[in-house]
Steps between C-alpha positions, in 0.01 A plus 500: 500500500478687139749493277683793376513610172740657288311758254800673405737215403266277381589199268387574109308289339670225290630621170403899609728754319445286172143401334497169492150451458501662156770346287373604160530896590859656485368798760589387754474686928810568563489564908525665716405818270245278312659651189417265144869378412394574126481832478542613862131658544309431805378134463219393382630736186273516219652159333496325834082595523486394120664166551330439841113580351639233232602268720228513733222548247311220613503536880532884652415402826834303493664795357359715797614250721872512339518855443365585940799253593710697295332843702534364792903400464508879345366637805739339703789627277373864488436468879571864664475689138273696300476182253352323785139711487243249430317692277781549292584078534113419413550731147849328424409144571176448497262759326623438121365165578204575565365734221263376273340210672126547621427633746303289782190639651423430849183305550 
């Protein structure tokens, strides 16, 4: 027997709706909208990415790895609306990240 699961009304992660992973930035998700409680631009605004490429200067895979389980509780959120493309996730969570590390070559 399999169990069923519940994708709609799924339990949020602990502390979801409020970063507390990031103490030392004030921009804050505020969810479900994902909107920064500074200054009420999408989040990551421009100080959230500022403070995060601070923060996280030293290790981007674990800022990858923070900012995808912040996609994926976004995508959940926007479930059933045009915020929910994944293109449109990648670029607002993700791709900032990413620009201007080297590129890797496959062997």
């Amino acid at each position: 027997m399999t169990e069923e699961v519940d994708l709609v009304h799924r339990p949020r992660l602990a502390g979801a709706g409020k970063d507390t992973m990031n103490p030392a930035t004030e921009h804050l998700p505020s969810r479900p909208l994902w909107l920064c409680e500074a200054d009420g631009t999408d989040w990551p605004c421009a100080d959230a990415r500022r403070s995060l490429l601070d923060e996280y200067r030293d290790d981007r895979t674990a800022l990858g790895v923070y900012l995808a389980g912040h996609l994926y509780e976004a995508a959940w959120d926007f479930h059933g609306t045009p915020a929910a493309d994944p293109e449109t996730l990648f670029a607002r969570f993700l791709a900032w990240s990413l620009l201007g590390l080297p590129k890797v070559s496959a062997s």
